[in-house]
LUMDREN-918380 format. One record per residue: residue number from 1; residue in three letters; y negated, z, x of N, C-alpha, C, O, CB in turn. Coordinates in Angstrom, 1 decimal, decimal comma, padded with zeros to 4 digits, m for minus. Atoms other than C-alpha are relative to their C-alpha. Glycine has a CB too. Layout:
LUMDREN-918380
k | r | ny | nz | nx | cay | caz | cax | cy | cz | cx | oy | oz | ox | cby | cbz | cbx
NUM | ALA | Y | Z | X | Y | Z | X | Y | Z | X | Y | Z | X | Y | Z | X;
...
//
This chain:
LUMDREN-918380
k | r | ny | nz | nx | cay | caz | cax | cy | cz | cx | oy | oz | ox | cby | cbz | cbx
1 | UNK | m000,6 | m000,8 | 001,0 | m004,3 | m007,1 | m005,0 | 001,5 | 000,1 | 000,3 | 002,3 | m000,9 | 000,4 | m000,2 | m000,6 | m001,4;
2 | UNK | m001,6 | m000,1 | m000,4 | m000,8 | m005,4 | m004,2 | 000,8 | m000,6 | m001,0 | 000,7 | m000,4 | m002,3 | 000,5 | 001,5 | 000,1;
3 | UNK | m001,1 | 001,1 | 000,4 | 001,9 | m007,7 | m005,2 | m000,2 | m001,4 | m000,8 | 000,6 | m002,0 | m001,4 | 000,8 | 000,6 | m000,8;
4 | UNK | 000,6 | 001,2 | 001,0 | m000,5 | m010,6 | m006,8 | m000,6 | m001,3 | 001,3 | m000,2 | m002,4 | 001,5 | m001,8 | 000,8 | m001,2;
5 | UNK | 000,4 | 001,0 | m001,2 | m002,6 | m012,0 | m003,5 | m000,1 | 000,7 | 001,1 | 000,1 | 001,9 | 001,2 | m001,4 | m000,8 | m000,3;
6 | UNK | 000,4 | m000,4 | m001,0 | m003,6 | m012,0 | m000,1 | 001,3 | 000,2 | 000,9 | 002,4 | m000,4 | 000,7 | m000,9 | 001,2 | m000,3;
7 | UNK | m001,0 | m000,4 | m000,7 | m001,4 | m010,7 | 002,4 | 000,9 | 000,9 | m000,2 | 001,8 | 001,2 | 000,5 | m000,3 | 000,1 | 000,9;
8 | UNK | m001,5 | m000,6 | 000,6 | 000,6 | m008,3 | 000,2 | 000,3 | m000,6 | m001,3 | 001,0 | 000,0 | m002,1 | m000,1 | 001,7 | m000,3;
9 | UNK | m000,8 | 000,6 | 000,8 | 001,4 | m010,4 | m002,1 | 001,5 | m000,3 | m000,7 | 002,0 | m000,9 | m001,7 | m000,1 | m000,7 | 000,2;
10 | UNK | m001,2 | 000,4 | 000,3 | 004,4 | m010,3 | m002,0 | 001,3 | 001,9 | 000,2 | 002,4 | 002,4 | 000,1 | 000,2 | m001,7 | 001,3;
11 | UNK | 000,0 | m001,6 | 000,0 | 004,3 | m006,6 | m001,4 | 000,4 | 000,9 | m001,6 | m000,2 | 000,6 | m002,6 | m001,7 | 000,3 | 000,5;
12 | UNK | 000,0 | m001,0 | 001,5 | 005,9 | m003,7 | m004,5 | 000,3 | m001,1 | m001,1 | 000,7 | m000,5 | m002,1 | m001,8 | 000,8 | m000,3;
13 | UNK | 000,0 | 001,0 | 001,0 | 006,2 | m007,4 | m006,8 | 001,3 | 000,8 | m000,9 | 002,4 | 001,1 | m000,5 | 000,4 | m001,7 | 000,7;
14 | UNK | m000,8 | m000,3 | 001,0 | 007,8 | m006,1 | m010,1 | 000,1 | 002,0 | 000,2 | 000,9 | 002,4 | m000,6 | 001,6 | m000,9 | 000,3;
15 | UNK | 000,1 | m001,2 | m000,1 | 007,4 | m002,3 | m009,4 | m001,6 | 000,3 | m000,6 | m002,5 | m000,5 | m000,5 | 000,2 | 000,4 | 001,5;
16 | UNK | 001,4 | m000,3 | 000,4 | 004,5 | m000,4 | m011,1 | m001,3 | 000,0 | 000,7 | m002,5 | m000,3 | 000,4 | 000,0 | 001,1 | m000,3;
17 | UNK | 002,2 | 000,2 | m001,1 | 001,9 | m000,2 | m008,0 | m000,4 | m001,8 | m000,2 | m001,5 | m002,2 | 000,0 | 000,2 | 000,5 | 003,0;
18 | UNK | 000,6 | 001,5 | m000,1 | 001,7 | m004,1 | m008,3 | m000,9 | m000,1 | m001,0 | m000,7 | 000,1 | m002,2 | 001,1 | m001,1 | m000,3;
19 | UNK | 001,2 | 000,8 | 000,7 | m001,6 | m005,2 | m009,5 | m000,7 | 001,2 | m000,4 | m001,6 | 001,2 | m001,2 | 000,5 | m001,0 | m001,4;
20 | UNK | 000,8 | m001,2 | 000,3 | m002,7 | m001,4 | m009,4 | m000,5 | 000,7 | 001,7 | m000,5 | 001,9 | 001,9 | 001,1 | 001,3 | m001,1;
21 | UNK | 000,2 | m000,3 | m001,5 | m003,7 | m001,3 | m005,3 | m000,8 | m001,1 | 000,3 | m000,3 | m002,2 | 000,1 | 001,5 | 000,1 | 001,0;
22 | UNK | 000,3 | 001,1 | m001,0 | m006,1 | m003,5 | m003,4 | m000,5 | 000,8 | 000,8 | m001,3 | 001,7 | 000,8 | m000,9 | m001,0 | m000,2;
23 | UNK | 000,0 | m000,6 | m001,5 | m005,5 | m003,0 | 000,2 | m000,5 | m001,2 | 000,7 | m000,8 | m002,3 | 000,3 | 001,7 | 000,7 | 000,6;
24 | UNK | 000,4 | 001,2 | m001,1 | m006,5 | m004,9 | 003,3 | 000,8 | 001,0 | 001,1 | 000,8 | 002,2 | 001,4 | m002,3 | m000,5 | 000,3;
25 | UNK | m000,9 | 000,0 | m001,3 | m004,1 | m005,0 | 006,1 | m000,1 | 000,1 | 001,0 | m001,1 | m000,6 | 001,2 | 000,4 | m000,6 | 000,1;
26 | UNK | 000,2 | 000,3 | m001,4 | m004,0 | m004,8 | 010,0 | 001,0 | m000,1 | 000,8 | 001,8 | 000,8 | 000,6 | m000,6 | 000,7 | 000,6;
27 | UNK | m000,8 | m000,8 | m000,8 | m002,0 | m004,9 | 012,6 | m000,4 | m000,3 | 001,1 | m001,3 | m001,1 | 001,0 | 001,3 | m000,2 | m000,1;
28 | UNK | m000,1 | 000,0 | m001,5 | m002,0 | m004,7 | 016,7 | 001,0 | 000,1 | 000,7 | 002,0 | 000,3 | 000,0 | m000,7 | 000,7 | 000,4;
29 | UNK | m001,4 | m000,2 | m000,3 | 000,6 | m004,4 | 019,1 | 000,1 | 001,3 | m000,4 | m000,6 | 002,3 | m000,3 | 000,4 | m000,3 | 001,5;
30 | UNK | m001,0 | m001,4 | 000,2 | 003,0 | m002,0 | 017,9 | m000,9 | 000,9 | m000,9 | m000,7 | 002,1 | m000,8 | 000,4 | 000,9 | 001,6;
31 | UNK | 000,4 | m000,7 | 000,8 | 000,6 | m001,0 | 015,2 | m000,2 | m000,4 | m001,3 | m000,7 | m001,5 | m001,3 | m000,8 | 000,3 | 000,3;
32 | UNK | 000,2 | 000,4 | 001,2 | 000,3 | m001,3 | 011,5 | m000,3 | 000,6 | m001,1 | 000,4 | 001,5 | m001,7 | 000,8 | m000,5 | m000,1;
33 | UNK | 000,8 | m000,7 | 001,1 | m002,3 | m000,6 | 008,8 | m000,3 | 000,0 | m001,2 | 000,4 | m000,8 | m001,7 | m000,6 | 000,1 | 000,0;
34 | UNK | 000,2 | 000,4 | 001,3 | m003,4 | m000,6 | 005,6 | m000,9 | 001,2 | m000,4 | m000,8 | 002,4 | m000,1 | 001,4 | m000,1 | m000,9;
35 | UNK | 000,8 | m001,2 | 000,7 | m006,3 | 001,1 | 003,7 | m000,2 | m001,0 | m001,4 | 000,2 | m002,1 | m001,7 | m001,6 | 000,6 | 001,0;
36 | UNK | 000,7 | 000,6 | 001,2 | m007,9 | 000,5 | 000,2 | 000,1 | 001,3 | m001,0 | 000,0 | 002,5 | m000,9 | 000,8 | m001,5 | m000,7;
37 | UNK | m000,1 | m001,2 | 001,8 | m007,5 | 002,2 | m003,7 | 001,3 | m000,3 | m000,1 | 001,9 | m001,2 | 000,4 | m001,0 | m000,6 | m001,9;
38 | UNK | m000,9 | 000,1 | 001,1 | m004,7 | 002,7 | m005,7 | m000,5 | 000,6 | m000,8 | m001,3 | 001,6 | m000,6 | 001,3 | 000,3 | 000,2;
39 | UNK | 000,7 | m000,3 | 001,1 | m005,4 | 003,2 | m009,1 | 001,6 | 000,6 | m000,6 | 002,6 | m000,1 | m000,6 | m001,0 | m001,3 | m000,9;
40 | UNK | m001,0 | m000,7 | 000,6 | m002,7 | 006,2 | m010,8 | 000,1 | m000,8 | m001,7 | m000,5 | m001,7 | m002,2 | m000,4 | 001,8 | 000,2;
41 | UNK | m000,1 | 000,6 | 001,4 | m001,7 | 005,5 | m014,4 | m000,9 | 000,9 | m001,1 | m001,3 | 000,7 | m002,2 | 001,8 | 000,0 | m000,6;
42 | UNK | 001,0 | m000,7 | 001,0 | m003,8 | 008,1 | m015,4 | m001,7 | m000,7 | 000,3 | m002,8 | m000,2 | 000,0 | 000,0 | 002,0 | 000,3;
43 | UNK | 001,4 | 000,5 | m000,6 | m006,7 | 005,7 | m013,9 | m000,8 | 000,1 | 001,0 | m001,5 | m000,7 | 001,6 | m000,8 | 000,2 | m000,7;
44 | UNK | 000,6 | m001,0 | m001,3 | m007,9 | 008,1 | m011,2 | 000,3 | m001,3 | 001,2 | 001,3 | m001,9 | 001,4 | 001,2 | 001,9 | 000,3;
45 | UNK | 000,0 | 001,0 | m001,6 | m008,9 | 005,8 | m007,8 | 000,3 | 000,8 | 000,7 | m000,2 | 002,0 | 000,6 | m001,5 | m000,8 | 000,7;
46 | UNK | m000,1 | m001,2 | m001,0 | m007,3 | 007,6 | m004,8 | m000,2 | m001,0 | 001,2 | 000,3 | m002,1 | 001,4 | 001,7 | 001,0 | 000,1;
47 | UNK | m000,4 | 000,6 | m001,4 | m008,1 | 006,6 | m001,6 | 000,8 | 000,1 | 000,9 | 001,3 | 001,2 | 001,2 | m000,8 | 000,0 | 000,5;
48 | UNK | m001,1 | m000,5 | m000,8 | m005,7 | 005,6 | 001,1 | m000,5 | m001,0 | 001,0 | m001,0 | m002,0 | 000,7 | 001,6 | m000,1 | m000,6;
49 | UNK | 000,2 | 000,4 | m001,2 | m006,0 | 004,8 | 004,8 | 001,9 | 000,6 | 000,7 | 002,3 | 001,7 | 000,6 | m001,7 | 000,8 | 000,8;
50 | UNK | m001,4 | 000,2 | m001,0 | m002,3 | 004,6 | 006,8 | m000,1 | m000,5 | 001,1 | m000,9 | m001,4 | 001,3 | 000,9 | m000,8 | m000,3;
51 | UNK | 000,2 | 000,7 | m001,0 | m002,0 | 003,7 | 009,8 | 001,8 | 000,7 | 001,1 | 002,3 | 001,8 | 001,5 | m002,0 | 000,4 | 000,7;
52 | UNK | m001,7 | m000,4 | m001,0 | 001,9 | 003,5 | 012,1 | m000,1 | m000,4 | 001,2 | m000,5 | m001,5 | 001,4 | 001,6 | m000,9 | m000,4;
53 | UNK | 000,5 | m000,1 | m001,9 | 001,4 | 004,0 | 016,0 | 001,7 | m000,7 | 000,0 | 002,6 | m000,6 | m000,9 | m000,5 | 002,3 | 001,3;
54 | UNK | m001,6 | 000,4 | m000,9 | 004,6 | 002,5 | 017,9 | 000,7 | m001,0 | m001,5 | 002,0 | m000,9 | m001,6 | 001,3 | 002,1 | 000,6;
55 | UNK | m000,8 | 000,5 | 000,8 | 005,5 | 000,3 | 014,7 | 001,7 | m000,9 | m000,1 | 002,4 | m001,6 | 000,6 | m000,8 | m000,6 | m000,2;
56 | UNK | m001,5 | 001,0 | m000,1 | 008,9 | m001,1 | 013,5 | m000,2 | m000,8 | m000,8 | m001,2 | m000,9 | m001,4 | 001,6 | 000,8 | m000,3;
57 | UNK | m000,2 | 000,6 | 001,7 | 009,8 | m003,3 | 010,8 | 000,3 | 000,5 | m000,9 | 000,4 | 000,0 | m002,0 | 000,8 | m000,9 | m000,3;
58 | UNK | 000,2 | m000,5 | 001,1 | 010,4 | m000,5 | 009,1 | m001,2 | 000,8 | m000,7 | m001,0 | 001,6 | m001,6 | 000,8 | 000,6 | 000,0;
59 | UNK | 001,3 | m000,3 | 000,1 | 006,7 | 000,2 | 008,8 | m000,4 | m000,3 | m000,9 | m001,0 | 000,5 | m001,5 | m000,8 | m000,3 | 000,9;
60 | UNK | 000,3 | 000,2 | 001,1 | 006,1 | m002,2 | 005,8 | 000,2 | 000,7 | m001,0 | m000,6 | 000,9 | m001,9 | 000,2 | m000,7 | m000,2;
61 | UNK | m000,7 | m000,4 | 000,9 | 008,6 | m000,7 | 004,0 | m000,6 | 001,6 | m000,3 | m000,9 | 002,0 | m001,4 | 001,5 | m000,1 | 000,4;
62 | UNK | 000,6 | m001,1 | 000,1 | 007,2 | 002,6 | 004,6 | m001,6 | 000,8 | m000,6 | m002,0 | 001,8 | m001,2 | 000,1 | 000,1 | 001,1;
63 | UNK | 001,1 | 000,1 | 000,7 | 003,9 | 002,0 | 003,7 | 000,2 | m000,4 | m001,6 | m000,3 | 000,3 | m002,5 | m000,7 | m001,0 | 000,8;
64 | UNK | m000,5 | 000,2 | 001,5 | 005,1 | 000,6 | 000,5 | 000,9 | 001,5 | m001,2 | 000,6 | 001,8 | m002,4 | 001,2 | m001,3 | 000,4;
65 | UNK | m000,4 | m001,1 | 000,3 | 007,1 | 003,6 | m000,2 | m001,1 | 000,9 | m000,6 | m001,3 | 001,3 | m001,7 | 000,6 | 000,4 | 001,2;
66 | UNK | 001,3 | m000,8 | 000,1 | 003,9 | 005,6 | 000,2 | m000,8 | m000,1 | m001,1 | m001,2 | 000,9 | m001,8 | m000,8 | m000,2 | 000,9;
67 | UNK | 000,9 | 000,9 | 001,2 | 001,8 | 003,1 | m002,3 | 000,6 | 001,0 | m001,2 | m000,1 | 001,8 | m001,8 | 000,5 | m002,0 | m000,3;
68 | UNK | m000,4 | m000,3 | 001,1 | 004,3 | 004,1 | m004,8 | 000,0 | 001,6 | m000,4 | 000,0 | 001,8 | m001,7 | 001,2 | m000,6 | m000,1;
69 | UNK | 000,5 | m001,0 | m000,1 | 003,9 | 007,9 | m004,4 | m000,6 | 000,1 | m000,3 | m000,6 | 000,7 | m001,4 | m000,1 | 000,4 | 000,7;
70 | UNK | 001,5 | m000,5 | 000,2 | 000,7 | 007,9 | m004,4 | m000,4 | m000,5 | m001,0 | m001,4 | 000,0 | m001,4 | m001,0 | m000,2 | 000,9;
71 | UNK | 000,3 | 000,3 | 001,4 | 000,6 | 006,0 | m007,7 | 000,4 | 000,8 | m000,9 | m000,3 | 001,1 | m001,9 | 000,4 | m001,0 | m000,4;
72 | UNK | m000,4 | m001,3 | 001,4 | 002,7 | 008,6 | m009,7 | m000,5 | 000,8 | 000,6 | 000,4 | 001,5 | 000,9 | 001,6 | 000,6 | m000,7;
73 | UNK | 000,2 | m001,3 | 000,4 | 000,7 | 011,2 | m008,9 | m001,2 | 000,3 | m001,0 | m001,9 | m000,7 | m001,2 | 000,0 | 000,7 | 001,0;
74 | UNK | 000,7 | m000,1 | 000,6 | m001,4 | 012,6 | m011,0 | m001,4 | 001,0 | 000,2 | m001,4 | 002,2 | m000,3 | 000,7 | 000,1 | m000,9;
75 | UNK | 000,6 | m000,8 | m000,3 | m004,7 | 013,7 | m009,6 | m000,8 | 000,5 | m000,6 | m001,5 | 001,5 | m000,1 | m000,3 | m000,3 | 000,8;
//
């Protein structure tokens, strides 16, 4: 659960997507993933798969970014 357990735990903490995303994580060289649900505030499950070829360390952040996007919208 984004920002509660697992390996994003510590992921979005105190921002609205926390505790409204369970993702499962990956990475490889120089790659880094993430798929699962986020759940919008209107309830709606969206599915999300990501995935960053040639990663940086600004890849988490980016992905995180995204989470929160895709939580306000309203599908």
């Amino acid at each position: 659960m984004l920002g509660r357990d697992g390996t994003v735990r510590t992921w979005n903490r105190g921002k609205p997507t926390a505790g409204r995303a369970r993702l499962k994580t990956g990475t490889l060289s120089n790659v880094r993933a993430a798929a699962g649900v986020v759940h919008n505030p209107g309830g709606d499950a969206l599915l999300v798969v990501m995935i960053e070829t040639r990663s940086t360390a600004n890849a988490r952040r980016a992905i995180q970014q995204m989470l929160d996007w895709l939580h306000g919208l309203d599908a």
